[in-house]
C-alpha positions as CSV (number, residue, x, y, z in Angstrom):
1,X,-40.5,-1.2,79.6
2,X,-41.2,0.5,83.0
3,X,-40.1,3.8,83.3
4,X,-38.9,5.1,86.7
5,X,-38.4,2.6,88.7
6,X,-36.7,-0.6,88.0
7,X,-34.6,0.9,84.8
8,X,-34.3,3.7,86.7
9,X,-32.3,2.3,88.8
10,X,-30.2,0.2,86.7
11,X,-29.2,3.9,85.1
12,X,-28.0,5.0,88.3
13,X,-26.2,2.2,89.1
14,X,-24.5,2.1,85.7
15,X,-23.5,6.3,85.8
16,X,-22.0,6.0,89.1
17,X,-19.3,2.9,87.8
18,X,-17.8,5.6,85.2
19,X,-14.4,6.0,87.1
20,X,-11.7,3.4,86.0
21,X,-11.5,2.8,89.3
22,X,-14.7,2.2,90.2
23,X,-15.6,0.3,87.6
24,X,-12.3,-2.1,87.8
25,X,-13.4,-2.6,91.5
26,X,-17.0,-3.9,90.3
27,X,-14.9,-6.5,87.9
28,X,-12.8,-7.1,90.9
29,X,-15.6,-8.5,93.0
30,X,-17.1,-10.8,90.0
31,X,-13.8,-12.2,89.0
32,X,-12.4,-13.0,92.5
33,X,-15.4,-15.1,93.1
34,X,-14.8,-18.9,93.3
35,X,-15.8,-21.1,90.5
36,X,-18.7,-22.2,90.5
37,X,-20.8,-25.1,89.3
38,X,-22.3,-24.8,86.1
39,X,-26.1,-24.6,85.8
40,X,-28.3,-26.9,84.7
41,X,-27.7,-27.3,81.1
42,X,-31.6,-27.5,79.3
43,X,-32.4,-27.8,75.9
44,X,-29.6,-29.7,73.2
45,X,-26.4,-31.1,75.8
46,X,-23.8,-29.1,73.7
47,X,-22.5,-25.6,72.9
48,X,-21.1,-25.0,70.0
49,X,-19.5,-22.1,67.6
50,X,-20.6,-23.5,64.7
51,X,-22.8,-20.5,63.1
52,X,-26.5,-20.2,62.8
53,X,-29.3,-19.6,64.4
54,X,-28.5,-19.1,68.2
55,X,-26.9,-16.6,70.3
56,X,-24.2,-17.3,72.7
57,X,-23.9,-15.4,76.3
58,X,-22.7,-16.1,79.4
59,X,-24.8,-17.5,82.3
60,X,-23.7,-17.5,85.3
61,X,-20.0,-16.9,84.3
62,X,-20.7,-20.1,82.0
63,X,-20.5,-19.7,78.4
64,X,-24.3,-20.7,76.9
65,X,-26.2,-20.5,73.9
66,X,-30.1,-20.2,72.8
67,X,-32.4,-20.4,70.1
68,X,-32.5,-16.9,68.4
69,X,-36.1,-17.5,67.7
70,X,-36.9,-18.5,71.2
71,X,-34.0,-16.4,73.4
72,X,-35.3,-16.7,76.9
73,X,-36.2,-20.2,76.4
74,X,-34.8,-22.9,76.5
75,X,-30.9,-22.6,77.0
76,X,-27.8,-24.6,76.5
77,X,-24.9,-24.2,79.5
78,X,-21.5,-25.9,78.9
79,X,-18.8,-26.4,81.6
80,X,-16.4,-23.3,80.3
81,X,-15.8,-20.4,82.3
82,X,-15.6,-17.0,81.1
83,X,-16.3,-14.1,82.2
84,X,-16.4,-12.3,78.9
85,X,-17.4,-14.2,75.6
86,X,-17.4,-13.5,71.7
87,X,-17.8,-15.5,68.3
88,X,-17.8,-15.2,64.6
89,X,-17.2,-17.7,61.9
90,X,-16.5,-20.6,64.6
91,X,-13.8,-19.1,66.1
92,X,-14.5,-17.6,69.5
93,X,-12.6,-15.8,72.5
94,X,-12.8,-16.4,76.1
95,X,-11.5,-14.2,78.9
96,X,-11.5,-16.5,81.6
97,X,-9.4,-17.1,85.2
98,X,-5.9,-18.2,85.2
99,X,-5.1,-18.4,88.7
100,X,-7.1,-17.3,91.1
101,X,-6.1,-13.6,90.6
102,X,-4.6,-13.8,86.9
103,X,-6.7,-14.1,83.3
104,X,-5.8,-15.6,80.2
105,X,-7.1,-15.2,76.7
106,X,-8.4,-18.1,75.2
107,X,-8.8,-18.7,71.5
108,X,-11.7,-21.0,70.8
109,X,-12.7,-23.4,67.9
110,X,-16.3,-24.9,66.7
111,X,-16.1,-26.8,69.6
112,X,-15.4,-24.8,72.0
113,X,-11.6,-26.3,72.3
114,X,-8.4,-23.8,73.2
115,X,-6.3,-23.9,70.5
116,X,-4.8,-20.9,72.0
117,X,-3.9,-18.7,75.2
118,X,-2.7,-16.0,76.1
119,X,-2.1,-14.5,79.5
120,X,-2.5,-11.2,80.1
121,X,-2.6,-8.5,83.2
122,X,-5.7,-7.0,84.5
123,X,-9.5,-7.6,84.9
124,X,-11.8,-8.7,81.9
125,X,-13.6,-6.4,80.4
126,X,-14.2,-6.6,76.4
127,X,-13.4,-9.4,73.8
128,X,-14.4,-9.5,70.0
129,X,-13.4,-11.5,67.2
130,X,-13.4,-10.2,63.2
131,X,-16.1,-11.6,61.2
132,X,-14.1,-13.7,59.3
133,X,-12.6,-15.8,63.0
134,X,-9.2,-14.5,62.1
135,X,-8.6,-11.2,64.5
136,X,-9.5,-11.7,68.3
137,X,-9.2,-8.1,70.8
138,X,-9.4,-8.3,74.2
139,X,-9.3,-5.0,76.5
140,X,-8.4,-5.3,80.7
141,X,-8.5,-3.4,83.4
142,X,-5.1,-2.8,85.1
143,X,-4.2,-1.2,88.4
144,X,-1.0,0.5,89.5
145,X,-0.3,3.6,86.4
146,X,0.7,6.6,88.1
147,X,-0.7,9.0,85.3
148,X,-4.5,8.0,86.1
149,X,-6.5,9.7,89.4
150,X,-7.8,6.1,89.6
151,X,-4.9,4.1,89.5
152,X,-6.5,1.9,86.7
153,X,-6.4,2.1,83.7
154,X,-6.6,0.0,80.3
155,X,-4.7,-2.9,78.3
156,X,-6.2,-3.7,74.7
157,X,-4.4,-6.3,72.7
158,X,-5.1,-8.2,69.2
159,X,-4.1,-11.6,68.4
160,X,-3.9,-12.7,64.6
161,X,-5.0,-16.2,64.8
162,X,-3.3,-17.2,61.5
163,X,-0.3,-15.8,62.1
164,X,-0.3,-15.9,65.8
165,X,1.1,-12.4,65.1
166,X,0.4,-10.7,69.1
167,X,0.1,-7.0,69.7
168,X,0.0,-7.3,73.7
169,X,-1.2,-3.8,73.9
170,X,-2.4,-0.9,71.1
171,X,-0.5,1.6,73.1
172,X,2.3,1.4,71.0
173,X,0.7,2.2,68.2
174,X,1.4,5.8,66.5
175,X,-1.6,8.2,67.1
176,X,-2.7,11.1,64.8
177,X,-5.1,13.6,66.3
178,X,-6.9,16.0,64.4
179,X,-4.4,15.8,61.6
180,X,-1.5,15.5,64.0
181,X,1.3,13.4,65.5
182,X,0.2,12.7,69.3
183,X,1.8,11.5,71.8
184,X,1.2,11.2,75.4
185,X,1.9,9.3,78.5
186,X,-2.1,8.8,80.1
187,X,-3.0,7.2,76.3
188,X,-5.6,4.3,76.8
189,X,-7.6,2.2,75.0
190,X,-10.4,-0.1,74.8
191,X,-13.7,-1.9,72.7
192,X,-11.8,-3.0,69.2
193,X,-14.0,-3.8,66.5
194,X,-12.5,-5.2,63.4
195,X,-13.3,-4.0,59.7
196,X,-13.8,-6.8,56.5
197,X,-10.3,-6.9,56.1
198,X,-9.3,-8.2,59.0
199,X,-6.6,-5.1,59.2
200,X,-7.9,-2.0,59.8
201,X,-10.2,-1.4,63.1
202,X,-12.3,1.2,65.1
203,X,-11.8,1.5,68.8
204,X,-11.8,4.0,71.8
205,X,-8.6,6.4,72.5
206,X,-8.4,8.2,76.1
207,X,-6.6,11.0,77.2
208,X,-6.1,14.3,78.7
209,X,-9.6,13.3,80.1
210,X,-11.1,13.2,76.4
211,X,-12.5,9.7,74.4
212,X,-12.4,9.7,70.7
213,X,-13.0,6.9,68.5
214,X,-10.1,5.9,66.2
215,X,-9.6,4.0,63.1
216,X,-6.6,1.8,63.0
217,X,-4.1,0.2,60.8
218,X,-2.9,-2.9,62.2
219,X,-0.2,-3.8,59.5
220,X,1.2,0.0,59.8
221,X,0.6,0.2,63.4
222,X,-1.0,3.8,63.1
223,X,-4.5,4.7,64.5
224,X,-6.2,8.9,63.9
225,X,-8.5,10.0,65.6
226,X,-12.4,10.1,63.8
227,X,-14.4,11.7,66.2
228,X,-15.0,12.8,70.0
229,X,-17.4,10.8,72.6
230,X,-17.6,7.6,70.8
231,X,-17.1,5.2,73.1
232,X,-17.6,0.9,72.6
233,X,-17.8,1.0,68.8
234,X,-19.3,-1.7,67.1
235,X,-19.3,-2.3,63.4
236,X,-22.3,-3.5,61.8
237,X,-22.3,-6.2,59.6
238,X,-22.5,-4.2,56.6
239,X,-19.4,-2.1,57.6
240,X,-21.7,1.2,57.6
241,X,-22.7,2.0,60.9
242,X,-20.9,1.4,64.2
243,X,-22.9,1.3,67.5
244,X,-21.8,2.9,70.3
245,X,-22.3,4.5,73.8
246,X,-22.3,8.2,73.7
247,X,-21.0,9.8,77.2
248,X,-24.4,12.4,78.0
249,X,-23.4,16.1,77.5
250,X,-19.8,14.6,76.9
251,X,-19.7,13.8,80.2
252,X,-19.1,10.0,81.5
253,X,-20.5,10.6,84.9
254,X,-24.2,11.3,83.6
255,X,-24.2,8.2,82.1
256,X,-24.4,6.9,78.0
257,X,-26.4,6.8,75.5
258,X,-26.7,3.6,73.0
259,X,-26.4,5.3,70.0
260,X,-25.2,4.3,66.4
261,X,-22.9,6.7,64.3
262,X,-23.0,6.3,59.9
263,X,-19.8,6.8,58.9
264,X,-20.7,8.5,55.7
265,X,-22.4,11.0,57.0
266,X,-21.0,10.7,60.2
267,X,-24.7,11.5,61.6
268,X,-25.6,10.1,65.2
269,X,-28.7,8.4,65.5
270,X,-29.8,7.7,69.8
271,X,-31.7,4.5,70.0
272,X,-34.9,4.1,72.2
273,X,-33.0,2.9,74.9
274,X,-32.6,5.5,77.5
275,X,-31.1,3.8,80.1
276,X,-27.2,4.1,80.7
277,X,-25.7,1.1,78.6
278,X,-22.3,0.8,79.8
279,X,-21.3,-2.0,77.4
280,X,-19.9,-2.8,74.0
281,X,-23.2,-4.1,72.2
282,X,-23.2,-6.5,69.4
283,X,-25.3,-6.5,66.1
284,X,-28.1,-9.1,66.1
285,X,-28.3,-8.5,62.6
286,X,-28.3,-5.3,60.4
287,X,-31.0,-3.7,62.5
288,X,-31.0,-5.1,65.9
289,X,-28.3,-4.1,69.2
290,X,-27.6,-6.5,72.0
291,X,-26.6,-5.4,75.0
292,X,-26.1,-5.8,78.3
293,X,-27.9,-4.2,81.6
294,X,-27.5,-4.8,85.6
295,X,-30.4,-4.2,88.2
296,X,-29.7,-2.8,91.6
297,X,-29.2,-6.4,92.6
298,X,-25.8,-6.8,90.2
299,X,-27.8,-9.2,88.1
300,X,-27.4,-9.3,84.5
301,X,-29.9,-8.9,81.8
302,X,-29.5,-9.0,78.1
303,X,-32.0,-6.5,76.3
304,X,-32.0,-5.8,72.5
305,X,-33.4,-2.9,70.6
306,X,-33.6,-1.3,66.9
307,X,-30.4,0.2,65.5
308,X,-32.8,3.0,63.6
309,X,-34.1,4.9,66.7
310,X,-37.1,3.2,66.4
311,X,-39.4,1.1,68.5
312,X,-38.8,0.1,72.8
313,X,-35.8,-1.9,74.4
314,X,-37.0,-5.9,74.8
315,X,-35.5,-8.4,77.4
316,X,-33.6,-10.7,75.2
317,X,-32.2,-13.5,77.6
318,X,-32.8,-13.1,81.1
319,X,-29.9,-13.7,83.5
320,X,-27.3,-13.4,80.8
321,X,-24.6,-11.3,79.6
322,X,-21.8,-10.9,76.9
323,X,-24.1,-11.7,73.8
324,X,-22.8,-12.3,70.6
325,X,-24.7,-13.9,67.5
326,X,-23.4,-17.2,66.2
327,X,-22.7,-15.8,62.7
């Protein structure tokens, strides 16, 4: 870890993409690029869902996977495109280019064939899939909403893979906050994580310039509000804790924290990583966050660090973003 310079840096870079706007520009510029070849693929010749001990990422906006005891060794690149990437009991989503200026949704088995897709409007941002494969989320960046300064705001949608039940987008879902009905116009949300039932949910809710984390109800399509500045939620595997990044003094523009929240006790515990983490991380396990960080040169960076508070941030996989554990 060095301490003012390099992640320095990276913090400032990260605090000044906190607008909608801003920040749907940056995935502007990485999306419109042209496809490119995939790397050179070391290590075993295939990627796969299948769970154990490896982590999956994208490298080089190709979905790869490495040895969890050996991360920034050697790697495994297939030939799929995404440009975000998640996994859990062999199913995995992609959100990868349509068109040149369109993105689908892609529903992923063991090996790493669509079974299904789903086009949607906007620019990728987050994609998760419930533990047991069934549930896949998706959030996007979308352009042209009168309410926002911006201009952009968000699309989150859920796909039941069994059913192939689609909710194109949570706002329609009926919001209590703080013990009441709400309603409102500038509602947005993003970063789904599913529960063990594979129908409830935590995500983010946005409005009147406020974030709060909600829980949800898929089947009675009914989120409430939990509690302000939660941002990103992440459910550990346990169902206890949910990582998240916490907007400093409430205020997005200053950057987040990576902290984790227990919901019995609803006590906030910041982890050792101090530099702004604008990402939804993933549990390694039931003490370890994965995450993404950019330097000053856009490049990305996985890093990983304790869930308790405890210990220093470590590069995970170098060059690499989107993490997810093959569980």
């Amino acid at each position: 870890m060095t301490t003012m310079s390099t992640r320095a840096k990276i913090a400032v870079v990260a605090a000044s993409a906190v607008l909608l706007g801003a920040v749907a520009a940056g995935y502007a510029a990485t999306a419109a690029e042209p496809a490119r070849t995939p790397p050179p693929a070391t290590g075993e010749r295939t990627v796969t869902l299948t769970p154990g001990p490896r982590l999956l990422a994208i490298t080089d906006r190709y979905v790869s996977s490495v040895a969890v005891a050996d991360p920034g060794g050697p790697r495994t690149v297939s030939g799929l495109e995404c440009l975000r990437v998640y996994a859990a009991a062999g199913t995995g989503v992609c959100l990868r280019p349509e068109t040149a200026w369109s993105y689908q949704v892609v529903v992923l088995d063991s090996a790493l064939r669509q079974t299904r897709a789903v086009s949607v409007p906007g620019l990728p941002n987050r994609a998760r899939v419930s533990a047991s494969g069934r549930m896949v989320s998706w959030t996007t960046f979308v352009g042209g909403d009168s309410y926002t300064a911006s201009g952009f705001s968000t699309r989150t949608g859920v796909l039941d893979t069994v059913t192939g039940t689609t909710v194109p987008s949570l706002e329609e879902f009926a919001i209590t906050r703080d013990g009441r009905a709400y309603r409102n116009a500038d509602v947005n949300y993003w970063g789904v994580t599913f529960t063990a039932d594979d129908n409830r949910f935590y995500a983010t809710l946005s409005t009147q310039g406020r974030r709060y984390l909600v829980r949800g109800d898929l089947a009675a399509r009914t989120v409430e509000t939990v509690k302000e500045n939660v941002e990103c939620p992440s459910l550990s595997p346990d169902g206890t804790r949910l990582a998240f990044k916490e907007a400093i003094d409430a205020d997005p523009a200053t950057g987040w924290r990576l902290s984790v929240l227990d919901l019995a006790s609803m006590r906030v515990t910041a982890t050792a990583e101090t530099t702004s983490v604008d990402d939804q991380a993933a549990w390694l396990d039931g003490a370890t966050l994965a995450y993404t960080l950019r330097g000053s040169d856009g490049r990305p960076d996985v890093w990983s660090v304790p869930a308790d508070g405890s210990g220093t941030p470590r590069l995970l996989i170098p060059g690499a973003e989107s993490p997810s554990p093959l569980t």
